[in-house]
C-alpha positions as CSV (number, residue, x, y, z in Angstrom):
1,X,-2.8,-21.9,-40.0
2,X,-0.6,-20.5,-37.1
3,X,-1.2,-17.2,-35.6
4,X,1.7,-15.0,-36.1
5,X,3.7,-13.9,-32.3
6,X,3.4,-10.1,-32.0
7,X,6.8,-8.7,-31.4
8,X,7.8,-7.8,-27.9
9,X,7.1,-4.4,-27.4
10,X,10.2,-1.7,-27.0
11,X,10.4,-1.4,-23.3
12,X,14.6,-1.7,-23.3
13,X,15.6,0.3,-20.5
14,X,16.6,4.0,-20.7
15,X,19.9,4.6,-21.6
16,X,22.6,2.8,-19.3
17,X,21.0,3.4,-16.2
18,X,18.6,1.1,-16.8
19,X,22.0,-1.6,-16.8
20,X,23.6,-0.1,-13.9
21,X,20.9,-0.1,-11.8
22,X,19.9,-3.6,-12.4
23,X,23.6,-4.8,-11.7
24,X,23.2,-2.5,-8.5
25,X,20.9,-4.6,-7.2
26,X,22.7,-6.9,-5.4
27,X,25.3,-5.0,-3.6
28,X,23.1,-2.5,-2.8
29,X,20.5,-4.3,-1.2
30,X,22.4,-6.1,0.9
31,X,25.1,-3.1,2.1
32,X,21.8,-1.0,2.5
33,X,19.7,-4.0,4.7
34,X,22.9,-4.4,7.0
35,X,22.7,-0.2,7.1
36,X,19.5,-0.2,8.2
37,X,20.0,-3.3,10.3
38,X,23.3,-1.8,12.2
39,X,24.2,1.4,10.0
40,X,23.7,3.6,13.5
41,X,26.4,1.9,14.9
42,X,28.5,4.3,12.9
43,X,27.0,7.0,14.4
44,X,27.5,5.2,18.0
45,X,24.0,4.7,18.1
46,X,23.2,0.9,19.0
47,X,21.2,-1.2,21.4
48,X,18.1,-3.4,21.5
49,X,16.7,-2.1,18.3
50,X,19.7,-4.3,17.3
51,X,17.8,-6.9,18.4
52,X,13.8,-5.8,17.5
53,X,15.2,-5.2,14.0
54,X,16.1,-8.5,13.1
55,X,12.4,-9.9,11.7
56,X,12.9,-7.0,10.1
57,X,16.4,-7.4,8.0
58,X,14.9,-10.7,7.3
59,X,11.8,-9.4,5.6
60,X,13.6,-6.9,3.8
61,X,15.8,-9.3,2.5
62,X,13.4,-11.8,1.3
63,X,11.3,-8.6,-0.6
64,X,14.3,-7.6,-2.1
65,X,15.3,-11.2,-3.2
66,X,12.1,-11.5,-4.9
67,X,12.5,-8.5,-7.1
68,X,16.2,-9.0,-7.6
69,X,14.8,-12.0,-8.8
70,X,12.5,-10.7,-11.0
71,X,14.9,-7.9,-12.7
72,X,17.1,-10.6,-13.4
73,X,14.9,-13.2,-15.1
74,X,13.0,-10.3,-17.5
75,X,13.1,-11.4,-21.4
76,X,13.3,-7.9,-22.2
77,X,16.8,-7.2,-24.4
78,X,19.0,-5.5,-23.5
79,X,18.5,-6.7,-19.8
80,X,18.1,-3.8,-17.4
81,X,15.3,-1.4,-15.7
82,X,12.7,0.5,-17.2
83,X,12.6,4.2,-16.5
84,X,9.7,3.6,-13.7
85,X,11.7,0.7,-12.1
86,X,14.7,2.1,-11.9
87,X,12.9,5.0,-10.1
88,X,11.2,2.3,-7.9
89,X,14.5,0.6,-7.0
90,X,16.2,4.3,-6.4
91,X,13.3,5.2,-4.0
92,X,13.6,1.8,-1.7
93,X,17.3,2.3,-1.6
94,X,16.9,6.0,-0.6
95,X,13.9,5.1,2.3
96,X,16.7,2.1,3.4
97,X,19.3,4.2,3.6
98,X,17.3,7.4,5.7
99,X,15.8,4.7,7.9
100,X,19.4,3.1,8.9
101,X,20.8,6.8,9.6
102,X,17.8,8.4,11.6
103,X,16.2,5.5,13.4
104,X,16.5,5.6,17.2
105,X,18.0,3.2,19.7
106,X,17.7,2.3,23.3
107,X,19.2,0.6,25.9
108,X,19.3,0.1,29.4
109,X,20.9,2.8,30.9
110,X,19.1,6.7,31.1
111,X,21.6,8.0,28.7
112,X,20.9,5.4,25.7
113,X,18.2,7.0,24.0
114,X,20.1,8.5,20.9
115,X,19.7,9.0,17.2
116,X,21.7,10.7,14.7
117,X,20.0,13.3,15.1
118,X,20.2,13.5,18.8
119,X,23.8,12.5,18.3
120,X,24.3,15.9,15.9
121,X,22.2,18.1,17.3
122,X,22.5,17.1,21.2
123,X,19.4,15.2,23.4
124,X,16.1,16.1,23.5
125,X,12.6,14.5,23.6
126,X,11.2,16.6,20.8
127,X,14.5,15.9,18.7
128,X,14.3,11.9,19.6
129,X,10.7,12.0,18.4
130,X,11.5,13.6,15.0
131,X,13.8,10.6,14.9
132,X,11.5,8.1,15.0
133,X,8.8,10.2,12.8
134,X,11.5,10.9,10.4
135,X,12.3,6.4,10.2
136,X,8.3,5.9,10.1
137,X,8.0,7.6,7.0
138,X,10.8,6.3,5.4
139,X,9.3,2.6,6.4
140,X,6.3,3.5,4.8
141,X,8.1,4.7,1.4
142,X,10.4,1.7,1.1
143,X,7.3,-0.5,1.4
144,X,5.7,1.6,-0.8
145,X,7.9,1.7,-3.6
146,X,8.6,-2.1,-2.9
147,X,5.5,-2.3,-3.8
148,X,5.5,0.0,-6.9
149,X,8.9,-2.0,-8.0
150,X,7.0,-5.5,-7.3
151,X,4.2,-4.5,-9.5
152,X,6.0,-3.1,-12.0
153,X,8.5,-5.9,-12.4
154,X,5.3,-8.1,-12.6
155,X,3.4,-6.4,-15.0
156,X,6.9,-6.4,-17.5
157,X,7.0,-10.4,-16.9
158,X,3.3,-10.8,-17.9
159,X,3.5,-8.2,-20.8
160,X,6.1,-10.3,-22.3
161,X,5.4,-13.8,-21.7
């Protein structure tokens, strides 16, 4: 006697922005890793960081192949993001993007300490320290909700495997 399969449970994704996030993925994550990688220079903000940042475009780009990855390869049908996913994936993009616009630079001449918000506001040390506060926390929430996202993908694979 074989043991009947219990269905897969009903976890399609929310209406269509569960699908349009998903097929976000891609383009966003790499326009927003090259933002946060160079995205200053827009704001003719750019020197070493340039430089430091590059371990870290290539972590972020590796994390965010792994849940692409993951989205992409779900059994769920119709393919696309749960509600809490999608707000994962919505929150790293948001803390990538905040990160690229506010993050300081330096270089090596006295006047090459700038941020957006130095370059907005005008130069001061206060200002320039807000700066990098402001990019620390959004570090921390993109890892964070990487996280969240990781685990959440995860736990849709095992719950329907």
């Amino acid at each position: 006697m074989t043991a009947a399969v219990p269905p897969v449970p009903s976890t399609a994704p929310t209406g269509p922005t569960g699908r349009a996030t998903l097929l976000l993925m891609i383009p966003l994550n790499l326009t927003l890793v090259a933002w946060l990688w160079i995205g200053r220079l827009v704001f003719g903000v750019f020197g070493w960081f340039a430089l430091v940042l590059i371990p870290v475009v290539l972590i972020a780009l590796v994390a965010l192949l792994i849940t692409t990855v993951l989205a992409l390869t779900q059994k769920r049908r119709p393919l696309g993001l749960s509600r809490a996913e999608r707000r994962w994936q919505w929150t790293v993009w948001t803390a990538l993007f905040v990160g690229g616009a506010v993050l300081p630079d330096f270089g090596d001449t006295a006047d090459s300490q700038r941020s957006l918000l130095t370059q907005v506001f005008g130069f001061s040390d206060a200002l320039f320290q807000v700066s990098f506060t402001i990019a620390g926390v959004a570090a921390v929430v993109a890892v964070a909700a990487w996280v969240g996202l990781f685990v959440s993908l995860l736990h849709g694979h095992r719950a329907r495997t």
